[in-house]
Each structure stands twice: as C-alpha cells, then as structure tokens.
Backbone bond lengths (Angstrom), bond angles and torsions (degrees), N, CA, C in turn:
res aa  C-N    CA-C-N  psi(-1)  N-CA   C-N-CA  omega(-1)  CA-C   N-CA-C  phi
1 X - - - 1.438 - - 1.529 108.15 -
2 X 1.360 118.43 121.18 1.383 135.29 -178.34 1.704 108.04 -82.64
3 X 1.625 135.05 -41.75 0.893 137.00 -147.03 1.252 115.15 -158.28
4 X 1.577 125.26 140.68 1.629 121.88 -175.64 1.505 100.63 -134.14
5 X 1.024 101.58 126.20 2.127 102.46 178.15 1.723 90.99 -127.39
6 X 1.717 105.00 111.48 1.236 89.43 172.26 1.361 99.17 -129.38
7 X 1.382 138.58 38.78 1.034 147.68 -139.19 1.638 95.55 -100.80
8 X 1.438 121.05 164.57 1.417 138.19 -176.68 1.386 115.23 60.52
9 X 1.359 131.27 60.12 1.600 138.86 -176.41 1.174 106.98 -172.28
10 X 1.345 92.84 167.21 1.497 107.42 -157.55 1.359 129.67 -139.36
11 X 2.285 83.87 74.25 1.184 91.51 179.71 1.295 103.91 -126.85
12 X 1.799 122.19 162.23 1.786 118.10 -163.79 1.364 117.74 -57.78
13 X 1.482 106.85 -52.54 1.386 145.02 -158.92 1.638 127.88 -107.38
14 X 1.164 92.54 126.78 2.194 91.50 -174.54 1.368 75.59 -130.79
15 X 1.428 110.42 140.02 1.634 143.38 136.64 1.314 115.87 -118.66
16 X 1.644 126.42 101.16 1.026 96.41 143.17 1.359 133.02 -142.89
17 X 1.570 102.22 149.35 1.804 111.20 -169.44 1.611 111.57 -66.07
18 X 0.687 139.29 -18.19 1.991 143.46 -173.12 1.145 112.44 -72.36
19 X 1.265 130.26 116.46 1.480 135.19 161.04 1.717 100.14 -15.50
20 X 1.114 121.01 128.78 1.467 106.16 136.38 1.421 104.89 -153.10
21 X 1.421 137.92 -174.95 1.487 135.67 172.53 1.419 109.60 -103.86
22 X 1.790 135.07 -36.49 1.084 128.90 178.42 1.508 111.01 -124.24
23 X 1.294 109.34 136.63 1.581 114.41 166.85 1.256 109.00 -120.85
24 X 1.392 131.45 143.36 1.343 142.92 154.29 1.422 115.80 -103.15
25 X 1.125 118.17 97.73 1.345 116.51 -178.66 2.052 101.26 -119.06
26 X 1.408 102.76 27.42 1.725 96.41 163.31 1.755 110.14 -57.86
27 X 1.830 93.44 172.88 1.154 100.65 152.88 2.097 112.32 77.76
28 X 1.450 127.92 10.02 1.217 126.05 -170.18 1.354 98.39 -118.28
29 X 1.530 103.21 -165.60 0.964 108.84 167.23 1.517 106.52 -113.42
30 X 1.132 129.44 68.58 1.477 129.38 -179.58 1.372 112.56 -76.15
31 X 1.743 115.77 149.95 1.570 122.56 -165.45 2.065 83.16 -121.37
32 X 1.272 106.15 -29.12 1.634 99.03 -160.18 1.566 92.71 -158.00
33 X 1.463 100.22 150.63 1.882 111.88 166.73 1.044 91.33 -130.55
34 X 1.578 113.03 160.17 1.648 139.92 -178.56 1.849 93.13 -147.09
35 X 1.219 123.93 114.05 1.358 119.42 131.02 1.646 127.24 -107.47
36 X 1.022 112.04 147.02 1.405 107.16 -136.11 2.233 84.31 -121.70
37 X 0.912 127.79 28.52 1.641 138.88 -162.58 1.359 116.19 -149.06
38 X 1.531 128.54 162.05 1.353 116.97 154.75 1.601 131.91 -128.19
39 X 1.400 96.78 48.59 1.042 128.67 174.03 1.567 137.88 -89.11
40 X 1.501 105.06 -3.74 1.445 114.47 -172.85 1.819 102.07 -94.80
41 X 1.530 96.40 128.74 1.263 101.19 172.08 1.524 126.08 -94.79
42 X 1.419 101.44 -21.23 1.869 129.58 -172.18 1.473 88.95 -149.08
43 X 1.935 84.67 130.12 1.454 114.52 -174.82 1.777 96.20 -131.14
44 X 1.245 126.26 107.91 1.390 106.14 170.30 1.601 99.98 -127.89
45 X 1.418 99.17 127.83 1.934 110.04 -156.42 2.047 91.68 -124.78
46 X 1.411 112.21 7.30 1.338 114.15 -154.32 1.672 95.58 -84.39
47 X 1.518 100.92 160.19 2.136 117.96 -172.49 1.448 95.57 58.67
48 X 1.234 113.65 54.84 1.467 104.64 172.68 1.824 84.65 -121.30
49 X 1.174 126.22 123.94 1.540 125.72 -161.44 1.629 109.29 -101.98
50 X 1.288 108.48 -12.54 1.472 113.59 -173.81 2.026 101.09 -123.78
51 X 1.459 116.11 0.17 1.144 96.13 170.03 1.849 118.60 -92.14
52 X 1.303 105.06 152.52 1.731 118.95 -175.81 1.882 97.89 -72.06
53 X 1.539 113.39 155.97 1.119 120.79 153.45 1.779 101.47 -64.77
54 X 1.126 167.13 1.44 0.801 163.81 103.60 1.095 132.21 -1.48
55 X 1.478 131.73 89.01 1.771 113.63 -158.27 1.482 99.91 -130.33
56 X 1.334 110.89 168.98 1.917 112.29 165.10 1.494 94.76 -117.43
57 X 1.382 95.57 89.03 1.125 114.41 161.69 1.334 110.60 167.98
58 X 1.457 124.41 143.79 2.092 125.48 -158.84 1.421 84.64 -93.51
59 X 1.512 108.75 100.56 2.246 99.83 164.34 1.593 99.17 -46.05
60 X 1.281 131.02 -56.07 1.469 124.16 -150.19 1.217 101.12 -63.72
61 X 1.621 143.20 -7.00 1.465 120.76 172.92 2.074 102.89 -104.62
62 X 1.462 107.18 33.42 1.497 98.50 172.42 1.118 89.94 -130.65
63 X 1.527 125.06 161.66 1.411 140.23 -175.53 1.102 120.04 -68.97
64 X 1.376 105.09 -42.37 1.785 124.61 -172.47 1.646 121.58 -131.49
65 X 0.855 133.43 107.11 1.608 138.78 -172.07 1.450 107.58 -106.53
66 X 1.046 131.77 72.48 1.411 114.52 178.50 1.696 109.62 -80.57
67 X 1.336 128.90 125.99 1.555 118.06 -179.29 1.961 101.21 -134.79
68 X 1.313 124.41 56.34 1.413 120.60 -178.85 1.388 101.01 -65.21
69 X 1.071 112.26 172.50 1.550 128.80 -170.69 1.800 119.64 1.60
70 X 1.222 108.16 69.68 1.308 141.61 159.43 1.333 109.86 -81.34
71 X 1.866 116.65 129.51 1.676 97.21 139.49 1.530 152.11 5.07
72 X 1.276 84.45 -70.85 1.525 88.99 -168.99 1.697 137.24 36.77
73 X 2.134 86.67 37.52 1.516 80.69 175.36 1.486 124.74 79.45
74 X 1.796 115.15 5.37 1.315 101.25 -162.17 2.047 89.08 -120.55
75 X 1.494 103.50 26.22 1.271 95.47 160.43 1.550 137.63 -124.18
C-alpha cells in the first residue's frame, strides 16, 4: 500500500501499522495520531480542531507535515 486518504470522518483515532508513504488524515475529528513505521513521506493531520501539536509520530523523519488548524494545545 502506497497511500491512505482517510480524510472527512469522524473518527478520534488513526493507527496505522502498514507501510505506506502518504496519509491524509485532514478534515476529522482527531484527539491523537500514532504511526507506528518509517515509511511515511506525507503526513497531512491539518482541520483537525481537537488534535494537540503533540503527535506519536517524529514529523522530522517525514518529508512533509502539513498540520493547519490543529489544537495546538490552546484548549
């Protein structure tokens, strides 16, 4: 699996264990991310309104992190 778009739903939580290089997980209502690999090249976690800059997962070993209107802790 090359790619994950799970974007527009409304669920808290994404884990996932599978190789892949891009996830889209905009657009939820996410509380927390876990990638659990080091294989992701594109991470987009952004309009997620209840998730923390806080992630399980190191942004600095993925290429691309997009996280716009996130938490960030300011609730």
């Amino acid at each position: 699996m090359k790619e994950i778009i799970v974007s527009h739903n409304q669920i808290s939580f994404v884990y996932i264990a599978e190789p892949i290089r891009k996830i889209n997980a905009s657009h939820y209502e996410l509380t927390s991310t876990r990638f659990s690999h080091e294989n992701i090249e594109y991470a987009d976690v952004s309009y997620n309104p209840n998730l923390s800059n806080v992630v399980g997962f190191d942004p600095y070993k993925i290429d691309t992190v997009i996280h716009n209107n996130i938490a960030n802790n300011k609730k």
